[in-house]
mmCIF file of the N, C-alpha and C atoms, coordinates in Angstrom:
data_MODEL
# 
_entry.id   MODEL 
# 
loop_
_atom_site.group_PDB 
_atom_site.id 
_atom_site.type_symbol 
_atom_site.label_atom_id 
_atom_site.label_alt_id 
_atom_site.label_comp_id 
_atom_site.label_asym_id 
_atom_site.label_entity_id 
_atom_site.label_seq_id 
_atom_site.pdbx_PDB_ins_code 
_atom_site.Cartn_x 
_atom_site.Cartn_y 
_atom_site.Cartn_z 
_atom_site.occupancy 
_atom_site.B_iso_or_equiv 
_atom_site.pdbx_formal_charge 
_atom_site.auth_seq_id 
_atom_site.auth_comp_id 
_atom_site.auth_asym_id 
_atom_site.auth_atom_id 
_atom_site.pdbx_PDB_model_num 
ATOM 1   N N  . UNK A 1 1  ? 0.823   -1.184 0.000   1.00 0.00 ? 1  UNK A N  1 
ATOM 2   C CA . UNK A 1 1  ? 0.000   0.000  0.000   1.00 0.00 ? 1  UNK A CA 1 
ATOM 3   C C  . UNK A 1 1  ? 0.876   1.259  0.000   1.00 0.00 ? 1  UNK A C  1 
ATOM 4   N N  . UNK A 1 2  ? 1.775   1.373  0.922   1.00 0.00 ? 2  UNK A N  1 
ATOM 5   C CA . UNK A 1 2  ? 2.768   2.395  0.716   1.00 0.00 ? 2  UNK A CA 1 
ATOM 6   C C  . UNK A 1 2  ? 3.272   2.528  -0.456  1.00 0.00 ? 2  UNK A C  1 
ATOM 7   N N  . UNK A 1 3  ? 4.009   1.491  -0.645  1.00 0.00 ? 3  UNK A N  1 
ATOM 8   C CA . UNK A 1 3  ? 4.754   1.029  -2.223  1.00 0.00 ? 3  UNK A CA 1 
ATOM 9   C C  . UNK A 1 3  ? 3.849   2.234  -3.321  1.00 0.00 ? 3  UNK A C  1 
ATOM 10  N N  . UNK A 1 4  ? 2.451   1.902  -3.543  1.00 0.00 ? 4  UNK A N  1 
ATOM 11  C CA . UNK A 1 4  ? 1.283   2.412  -4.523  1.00 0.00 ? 4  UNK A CA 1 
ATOM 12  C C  . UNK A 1 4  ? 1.021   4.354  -4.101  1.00 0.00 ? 4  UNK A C  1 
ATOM 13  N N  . UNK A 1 5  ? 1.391   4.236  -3.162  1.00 0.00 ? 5  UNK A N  1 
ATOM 14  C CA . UNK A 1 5  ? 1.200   5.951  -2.271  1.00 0.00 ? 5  UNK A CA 1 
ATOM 15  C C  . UNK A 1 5  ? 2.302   6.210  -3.062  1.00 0.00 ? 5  UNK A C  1 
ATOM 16  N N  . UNK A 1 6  ? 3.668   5.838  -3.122  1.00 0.00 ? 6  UNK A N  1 
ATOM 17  C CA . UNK A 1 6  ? 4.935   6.274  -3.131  1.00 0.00 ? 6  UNK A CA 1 
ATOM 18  C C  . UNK A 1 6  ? 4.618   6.657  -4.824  1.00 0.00 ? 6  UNK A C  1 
ATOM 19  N N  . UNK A 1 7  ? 4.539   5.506  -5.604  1.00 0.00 ? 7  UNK A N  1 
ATOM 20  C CA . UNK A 1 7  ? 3.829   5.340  -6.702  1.00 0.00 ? 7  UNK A CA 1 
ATOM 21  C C  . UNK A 1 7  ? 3.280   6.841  -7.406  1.00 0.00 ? 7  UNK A C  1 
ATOM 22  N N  . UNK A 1 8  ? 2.197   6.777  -6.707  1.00 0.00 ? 8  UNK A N  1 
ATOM 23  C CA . UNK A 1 8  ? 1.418   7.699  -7.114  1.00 0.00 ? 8  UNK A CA 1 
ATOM 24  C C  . UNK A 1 8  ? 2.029   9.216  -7.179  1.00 0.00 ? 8  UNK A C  1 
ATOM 25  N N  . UNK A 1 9  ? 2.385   9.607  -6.006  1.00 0.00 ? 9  UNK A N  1 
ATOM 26  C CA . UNK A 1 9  ? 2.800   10.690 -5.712  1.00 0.00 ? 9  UNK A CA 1 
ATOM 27  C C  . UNK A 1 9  ? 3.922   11.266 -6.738  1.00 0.00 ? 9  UNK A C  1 
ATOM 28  N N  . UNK A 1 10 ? 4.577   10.355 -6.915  1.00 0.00 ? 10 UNK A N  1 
ATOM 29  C CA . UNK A 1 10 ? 5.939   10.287 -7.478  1.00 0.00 ? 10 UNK A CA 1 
ATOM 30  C C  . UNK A 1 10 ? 5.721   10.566 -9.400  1.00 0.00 ? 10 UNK A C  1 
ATOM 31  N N  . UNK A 1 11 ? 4.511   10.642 -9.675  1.00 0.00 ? 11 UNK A N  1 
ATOM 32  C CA . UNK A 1 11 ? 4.278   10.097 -11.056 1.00 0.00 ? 11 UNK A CA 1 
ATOM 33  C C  . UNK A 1 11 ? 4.220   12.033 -11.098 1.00 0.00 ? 11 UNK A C  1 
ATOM 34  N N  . UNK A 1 12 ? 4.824   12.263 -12.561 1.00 0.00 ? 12 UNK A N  1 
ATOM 35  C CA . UNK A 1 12 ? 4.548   13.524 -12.990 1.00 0.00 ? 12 UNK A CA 1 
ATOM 36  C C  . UNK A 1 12 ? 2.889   13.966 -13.243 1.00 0.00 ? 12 UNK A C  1 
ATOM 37  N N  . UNK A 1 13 ? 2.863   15.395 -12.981 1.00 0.00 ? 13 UNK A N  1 
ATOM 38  C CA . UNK A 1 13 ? 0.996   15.383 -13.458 1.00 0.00 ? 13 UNK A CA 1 
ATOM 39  C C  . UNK A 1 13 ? 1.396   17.141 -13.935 1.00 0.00 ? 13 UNK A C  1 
ATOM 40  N N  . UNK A 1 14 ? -0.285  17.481 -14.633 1.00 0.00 ? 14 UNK A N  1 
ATOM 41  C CA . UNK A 1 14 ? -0.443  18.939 -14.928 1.00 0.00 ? 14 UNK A CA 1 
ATOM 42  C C  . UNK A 1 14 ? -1.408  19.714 -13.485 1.00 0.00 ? 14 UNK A C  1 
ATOM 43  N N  . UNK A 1 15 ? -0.791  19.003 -12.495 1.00 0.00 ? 15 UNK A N  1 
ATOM 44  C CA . UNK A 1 15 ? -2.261  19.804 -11.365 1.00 0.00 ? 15 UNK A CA 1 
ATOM 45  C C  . UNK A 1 15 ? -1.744  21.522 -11.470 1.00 0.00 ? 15 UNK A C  1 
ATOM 46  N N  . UNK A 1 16 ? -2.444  22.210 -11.320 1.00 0.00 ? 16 UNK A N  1 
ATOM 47  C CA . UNK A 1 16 ? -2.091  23.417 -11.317 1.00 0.00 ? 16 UNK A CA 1 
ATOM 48  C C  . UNK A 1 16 ? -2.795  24.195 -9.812  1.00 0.00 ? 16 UNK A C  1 
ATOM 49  N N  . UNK A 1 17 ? -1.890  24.294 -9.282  1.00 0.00 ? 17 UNK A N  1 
ATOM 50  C CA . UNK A 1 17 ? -2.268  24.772 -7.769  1.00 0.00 ? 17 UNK A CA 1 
ATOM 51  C C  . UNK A 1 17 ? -2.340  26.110 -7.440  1.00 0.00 ? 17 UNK A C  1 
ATOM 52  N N  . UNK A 1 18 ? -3.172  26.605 -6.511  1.00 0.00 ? 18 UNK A N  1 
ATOM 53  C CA . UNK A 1 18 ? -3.544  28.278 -6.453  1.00 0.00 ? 18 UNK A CA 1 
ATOM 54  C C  . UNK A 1 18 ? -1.395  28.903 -5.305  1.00 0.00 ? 18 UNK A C  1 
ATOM 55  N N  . UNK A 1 19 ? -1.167  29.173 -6.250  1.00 0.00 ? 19 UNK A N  1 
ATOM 56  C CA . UNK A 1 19 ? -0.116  29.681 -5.533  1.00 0.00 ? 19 UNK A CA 1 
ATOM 57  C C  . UNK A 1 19 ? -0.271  31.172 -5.686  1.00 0.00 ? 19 UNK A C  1 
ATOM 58  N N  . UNK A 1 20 ? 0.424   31.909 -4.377  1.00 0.00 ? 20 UNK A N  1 
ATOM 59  C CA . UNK A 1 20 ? 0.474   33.367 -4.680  1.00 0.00 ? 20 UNK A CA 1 
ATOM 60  C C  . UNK A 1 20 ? 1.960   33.563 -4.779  1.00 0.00 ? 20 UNK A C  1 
ATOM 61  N N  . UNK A 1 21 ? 2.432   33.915 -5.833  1.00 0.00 ? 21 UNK A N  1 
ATOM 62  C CA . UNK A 1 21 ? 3.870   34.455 -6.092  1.00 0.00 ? 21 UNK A CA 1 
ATOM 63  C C  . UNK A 1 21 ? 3.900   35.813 -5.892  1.00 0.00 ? 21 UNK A C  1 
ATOM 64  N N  . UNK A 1 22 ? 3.391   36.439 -5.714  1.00 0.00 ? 22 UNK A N  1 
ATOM 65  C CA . UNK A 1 22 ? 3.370   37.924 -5.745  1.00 0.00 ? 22 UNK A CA 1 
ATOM 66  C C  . UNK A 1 22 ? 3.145   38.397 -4.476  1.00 0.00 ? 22 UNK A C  1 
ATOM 67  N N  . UNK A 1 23 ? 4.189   38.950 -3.600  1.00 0.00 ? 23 UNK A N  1 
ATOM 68  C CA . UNK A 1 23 ? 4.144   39.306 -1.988  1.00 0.00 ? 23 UNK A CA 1 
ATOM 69  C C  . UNK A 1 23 ? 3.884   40.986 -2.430  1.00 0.00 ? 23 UNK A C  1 
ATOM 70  N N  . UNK A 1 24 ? 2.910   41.715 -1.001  1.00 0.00 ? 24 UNK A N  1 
ATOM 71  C CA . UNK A 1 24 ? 2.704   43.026 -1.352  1.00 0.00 ? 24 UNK A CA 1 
ATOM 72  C C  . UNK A 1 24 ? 2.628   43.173 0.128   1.00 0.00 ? 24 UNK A C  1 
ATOM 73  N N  . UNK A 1 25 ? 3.893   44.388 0.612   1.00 0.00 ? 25 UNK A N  1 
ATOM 74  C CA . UNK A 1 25 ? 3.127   44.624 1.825   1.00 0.00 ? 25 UNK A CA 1 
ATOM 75  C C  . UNK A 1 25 ? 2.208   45.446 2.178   1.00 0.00 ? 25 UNK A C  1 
ATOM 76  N N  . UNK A 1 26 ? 1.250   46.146 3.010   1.00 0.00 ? 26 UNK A N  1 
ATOM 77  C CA . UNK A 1 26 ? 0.274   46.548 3.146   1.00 0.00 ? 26 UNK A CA 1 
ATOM 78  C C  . UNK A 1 26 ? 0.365   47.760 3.927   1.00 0.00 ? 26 UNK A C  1 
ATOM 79  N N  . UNK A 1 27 ? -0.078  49.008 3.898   1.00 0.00 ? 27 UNK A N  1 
ATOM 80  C CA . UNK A 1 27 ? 0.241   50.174 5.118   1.00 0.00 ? 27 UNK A CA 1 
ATOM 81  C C  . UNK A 1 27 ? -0.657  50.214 5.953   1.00 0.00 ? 27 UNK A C  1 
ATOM 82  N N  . UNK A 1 28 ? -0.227  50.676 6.820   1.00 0.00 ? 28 UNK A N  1 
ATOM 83  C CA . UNK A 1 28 ? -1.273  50.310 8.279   1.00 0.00 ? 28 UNK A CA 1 
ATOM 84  C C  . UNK A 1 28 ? -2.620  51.325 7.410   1.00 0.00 ? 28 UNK A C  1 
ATOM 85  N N  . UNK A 1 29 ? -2.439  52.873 6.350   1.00 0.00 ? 29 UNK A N  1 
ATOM 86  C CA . UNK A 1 29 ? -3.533  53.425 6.084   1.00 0.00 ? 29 UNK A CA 1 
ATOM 87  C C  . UNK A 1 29 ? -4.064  52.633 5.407   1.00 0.00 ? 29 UNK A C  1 
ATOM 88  N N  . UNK A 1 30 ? -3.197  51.879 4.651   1.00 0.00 ? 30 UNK A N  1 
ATOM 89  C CA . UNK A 1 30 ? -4.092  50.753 3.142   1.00 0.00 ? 30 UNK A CA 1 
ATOM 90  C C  . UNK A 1 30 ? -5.280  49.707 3.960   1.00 0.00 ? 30 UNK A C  1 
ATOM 91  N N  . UNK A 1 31 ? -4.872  48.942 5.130   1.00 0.00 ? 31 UNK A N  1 
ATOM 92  C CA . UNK A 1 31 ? -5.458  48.072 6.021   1.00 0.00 ? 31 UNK A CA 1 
ATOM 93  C C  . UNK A 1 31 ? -6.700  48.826 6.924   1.00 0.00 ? 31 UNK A C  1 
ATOM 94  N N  . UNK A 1 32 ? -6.757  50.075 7.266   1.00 0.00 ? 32 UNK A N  1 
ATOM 95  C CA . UNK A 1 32 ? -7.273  50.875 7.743   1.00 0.00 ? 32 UNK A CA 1 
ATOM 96  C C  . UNK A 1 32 ? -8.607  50.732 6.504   1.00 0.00 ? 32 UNK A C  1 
ATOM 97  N N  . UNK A 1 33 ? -8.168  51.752 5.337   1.00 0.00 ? 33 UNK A N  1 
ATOM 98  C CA . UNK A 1 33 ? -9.246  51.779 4.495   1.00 0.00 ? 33 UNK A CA 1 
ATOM 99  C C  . UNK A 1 33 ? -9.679  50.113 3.735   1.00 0.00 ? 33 UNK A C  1 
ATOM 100 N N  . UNK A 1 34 ? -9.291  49.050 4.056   1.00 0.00 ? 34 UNK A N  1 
ATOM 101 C CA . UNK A 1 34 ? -9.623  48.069 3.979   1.00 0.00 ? 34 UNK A CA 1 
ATOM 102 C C  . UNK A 1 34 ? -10.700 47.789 4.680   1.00 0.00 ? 34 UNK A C  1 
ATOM 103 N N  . UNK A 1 35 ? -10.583 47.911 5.796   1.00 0.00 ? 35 UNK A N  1 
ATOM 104 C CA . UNK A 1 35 ? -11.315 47.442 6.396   1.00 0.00 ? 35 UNK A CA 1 
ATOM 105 C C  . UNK A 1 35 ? -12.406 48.359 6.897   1.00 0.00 ? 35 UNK A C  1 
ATOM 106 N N  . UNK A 1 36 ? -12.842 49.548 6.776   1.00 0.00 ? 36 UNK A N  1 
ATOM 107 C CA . UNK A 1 36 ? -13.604 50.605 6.705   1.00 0.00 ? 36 UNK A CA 1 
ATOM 108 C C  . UNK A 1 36 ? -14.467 50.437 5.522   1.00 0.00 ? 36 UNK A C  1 
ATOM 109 N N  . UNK A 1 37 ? -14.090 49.894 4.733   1.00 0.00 ? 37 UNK A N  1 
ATOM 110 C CA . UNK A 1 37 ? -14.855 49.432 2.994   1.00 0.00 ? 37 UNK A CA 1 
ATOM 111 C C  . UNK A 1 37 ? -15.352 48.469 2.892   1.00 0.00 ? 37 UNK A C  1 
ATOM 112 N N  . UNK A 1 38 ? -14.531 47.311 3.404   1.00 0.00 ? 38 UNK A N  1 
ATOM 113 C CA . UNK A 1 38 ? -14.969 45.942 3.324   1.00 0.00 ? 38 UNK A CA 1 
ATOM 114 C C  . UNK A 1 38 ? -15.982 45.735 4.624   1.00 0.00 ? 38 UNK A C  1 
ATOM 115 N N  . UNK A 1 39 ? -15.583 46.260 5.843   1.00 0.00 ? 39 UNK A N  1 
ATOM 116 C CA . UNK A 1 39 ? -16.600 45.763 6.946   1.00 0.00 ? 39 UNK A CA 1 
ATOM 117 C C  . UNK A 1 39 ? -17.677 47.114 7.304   1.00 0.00 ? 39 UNK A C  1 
ATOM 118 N N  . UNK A 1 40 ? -17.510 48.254 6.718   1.00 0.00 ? 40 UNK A N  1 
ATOM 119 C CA . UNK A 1 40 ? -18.811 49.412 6.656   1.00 0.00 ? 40 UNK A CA 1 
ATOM 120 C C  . UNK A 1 40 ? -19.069 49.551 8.256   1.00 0.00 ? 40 UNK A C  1 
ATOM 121 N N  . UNK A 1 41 ? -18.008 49.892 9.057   1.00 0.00 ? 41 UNK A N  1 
ATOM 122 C CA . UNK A 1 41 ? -17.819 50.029 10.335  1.00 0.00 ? 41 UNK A CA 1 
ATOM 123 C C  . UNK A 1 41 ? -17.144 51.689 10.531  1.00 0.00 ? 41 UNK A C  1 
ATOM 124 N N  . UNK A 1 42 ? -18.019 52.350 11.843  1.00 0.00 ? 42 UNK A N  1 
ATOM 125 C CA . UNK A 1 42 ? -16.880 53.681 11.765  1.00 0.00 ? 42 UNK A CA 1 
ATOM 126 C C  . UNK A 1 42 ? -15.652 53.335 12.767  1.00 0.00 ? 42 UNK A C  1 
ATOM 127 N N  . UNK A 1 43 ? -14.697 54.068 13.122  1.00 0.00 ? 43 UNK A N  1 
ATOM 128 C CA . UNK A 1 43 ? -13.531 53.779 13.427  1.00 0.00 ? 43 UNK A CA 1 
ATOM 129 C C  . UNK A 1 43 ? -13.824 53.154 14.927  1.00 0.00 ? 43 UNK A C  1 
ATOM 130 N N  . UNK A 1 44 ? -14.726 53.769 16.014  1.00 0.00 ? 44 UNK A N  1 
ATOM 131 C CA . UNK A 1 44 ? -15.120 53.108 17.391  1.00 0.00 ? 44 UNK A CA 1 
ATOM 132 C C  . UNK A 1 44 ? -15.355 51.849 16.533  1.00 0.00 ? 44 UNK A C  1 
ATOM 133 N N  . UNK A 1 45 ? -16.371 51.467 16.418  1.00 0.00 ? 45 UNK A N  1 
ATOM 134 C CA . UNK A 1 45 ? -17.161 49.619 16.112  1.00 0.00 ? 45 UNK A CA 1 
ATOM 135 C C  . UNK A 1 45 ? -16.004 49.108 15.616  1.00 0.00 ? 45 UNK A C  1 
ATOM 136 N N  . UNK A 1 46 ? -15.217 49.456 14.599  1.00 0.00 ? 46 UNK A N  1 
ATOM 137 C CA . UNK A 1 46 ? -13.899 48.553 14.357  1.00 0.00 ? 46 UNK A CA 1 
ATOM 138 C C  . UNK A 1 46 ? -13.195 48.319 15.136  1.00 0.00 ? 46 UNK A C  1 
ATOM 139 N N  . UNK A 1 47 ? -12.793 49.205 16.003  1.00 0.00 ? 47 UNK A N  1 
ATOM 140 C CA . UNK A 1 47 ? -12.157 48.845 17.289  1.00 0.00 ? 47 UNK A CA 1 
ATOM 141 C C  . UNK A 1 47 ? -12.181 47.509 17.907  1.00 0.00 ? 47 UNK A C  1 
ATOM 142 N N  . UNK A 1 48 ? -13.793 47.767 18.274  1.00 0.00 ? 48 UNK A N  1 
ATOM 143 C CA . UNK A 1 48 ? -14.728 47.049 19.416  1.00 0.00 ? 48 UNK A CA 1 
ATOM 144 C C  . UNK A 1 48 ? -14.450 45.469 18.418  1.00 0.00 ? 48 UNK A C  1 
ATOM 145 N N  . UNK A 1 49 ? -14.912 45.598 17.348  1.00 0.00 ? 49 UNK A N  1 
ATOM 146 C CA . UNK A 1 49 ? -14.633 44.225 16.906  1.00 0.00 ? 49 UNK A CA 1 
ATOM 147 C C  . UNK A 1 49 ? -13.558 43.331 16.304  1.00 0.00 ? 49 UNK A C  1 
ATOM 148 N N  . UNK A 1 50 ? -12.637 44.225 16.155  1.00 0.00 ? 50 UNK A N  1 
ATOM 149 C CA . UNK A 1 50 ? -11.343 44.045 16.398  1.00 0.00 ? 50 UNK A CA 1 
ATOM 150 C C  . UNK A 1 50 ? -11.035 43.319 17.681  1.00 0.00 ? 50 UNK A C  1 
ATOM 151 N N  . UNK A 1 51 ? -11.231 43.915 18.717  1.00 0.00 ? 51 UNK A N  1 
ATOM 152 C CA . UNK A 1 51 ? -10.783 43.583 20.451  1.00 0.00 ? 51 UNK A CA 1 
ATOM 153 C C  . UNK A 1 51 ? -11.493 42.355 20.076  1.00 0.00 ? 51 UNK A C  1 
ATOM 154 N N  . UNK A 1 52 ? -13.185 41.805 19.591  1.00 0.00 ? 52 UNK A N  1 
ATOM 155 C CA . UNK A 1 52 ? -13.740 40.802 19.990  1.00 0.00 ? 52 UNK A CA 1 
ATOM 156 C C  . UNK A 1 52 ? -13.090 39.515 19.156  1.00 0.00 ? 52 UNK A C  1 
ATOM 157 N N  . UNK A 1 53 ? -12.436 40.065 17.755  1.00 0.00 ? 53 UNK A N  1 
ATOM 158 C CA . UNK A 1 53 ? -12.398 38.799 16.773  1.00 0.00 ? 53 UNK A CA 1 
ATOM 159 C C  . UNK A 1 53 ? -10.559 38.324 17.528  1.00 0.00 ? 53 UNK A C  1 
ATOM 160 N N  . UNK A 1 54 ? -10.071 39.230 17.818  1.00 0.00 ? 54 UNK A N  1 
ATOM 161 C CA . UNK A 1 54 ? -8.533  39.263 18.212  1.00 0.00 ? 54 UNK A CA 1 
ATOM 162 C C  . UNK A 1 54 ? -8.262  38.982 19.605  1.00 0.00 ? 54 UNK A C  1 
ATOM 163 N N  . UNK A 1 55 ? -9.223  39.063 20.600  1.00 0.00 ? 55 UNK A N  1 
ATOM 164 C CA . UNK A 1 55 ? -9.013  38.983 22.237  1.00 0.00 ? 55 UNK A CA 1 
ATOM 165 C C  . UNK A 1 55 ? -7.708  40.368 22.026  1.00 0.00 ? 55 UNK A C  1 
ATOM 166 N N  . UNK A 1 56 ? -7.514  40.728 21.416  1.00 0.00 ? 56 UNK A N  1 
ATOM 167 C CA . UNK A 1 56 ? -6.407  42.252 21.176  1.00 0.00 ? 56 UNK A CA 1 
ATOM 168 C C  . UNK A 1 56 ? -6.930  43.310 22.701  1.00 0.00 ? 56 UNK A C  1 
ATOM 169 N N  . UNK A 1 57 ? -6.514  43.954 23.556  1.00 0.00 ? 57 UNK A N  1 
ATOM 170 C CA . UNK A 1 57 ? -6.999  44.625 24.418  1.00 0.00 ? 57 UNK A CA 1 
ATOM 171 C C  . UNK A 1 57 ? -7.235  45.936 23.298  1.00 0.00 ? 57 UNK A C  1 
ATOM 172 N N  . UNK A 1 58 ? -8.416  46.683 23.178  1.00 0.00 ? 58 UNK A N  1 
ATOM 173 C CA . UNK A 1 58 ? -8.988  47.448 22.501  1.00 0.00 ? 58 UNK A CA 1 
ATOM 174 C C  . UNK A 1 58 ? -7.894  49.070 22.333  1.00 0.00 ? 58 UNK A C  1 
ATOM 175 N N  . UNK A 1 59 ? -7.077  49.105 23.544  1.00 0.00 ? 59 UNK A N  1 
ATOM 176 C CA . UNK A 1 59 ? -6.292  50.385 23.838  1.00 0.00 ? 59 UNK A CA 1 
ATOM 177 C C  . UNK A 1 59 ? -5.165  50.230 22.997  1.00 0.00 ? 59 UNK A C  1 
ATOM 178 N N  . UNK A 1 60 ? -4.554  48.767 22.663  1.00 0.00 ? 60 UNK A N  1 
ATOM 179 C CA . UNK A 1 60 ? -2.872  48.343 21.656  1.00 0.00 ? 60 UNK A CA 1 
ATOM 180 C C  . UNK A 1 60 ? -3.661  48.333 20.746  1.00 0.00 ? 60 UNK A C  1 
ATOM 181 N N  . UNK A 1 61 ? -5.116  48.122 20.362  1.00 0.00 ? 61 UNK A N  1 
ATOM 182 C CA . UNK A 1 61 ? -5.586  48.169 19.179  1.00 0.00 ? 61 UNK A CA 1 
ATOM 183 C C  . UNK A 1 61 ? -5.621  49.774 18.302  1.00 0.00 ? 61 UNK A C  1 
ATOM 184 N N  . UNK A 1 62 ? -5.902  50.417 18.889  1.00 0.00 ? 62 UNK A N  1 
ATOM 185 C CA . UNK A 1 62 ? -6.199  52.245 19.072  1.00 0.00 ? 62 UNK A CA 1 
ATOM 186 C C  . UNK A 1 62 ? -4.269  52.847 18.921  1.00 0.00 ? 62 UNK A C  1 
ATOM 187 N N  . UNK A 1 63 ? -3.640  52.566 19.485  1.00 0.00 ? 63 UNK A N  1 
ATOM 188 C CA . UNK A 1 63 ? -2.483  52.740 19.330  1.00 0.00 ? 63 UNK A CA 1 
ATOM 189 C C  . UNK A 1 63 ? -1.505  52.192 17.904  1.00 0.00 ? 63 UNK A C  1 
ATOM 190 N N  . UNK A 1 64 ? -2.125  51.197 17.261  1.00 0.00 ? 64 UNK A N  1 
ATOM 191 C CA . UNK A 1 64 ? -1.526  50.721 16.069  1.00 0.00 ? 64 UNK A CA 1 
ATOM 192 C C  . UNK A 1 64 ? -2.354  51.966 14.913  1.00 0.00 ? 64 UNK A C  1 
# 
């Protein structure tokens, strides 16, 4: 059974897999208006749900 795993694995194929080659870093304003757009929150409620999705204490959240 291994032998047939080894087998398999080993055999060339065309799978084409979701890779991301392309690294981008992000600015804390870019992530800011990210998430002001995408979650339609004003800057308090992002906070607040920030602290809830992150256990983040809400004050290191406010400071970033």
């Amino acid at each position: 059974m291994v032998k047939n795993f080894i087998e398999y694995i080993s055999k060339a194929n065309n799978d084409v897999c979701l890779e991301i080659s392309e690294k981008r870093q992000v600015t804390d304003e870019d992530a800011r208006n990210i998430i002001k757009k995408l979650c339609k929150v004003n800057q308090r409620e992002g906070y607040r749900q920030i602290e809830r999705l992150t256990d983040i204490n809400r004050g290191i959240i406010q400071k970033l």
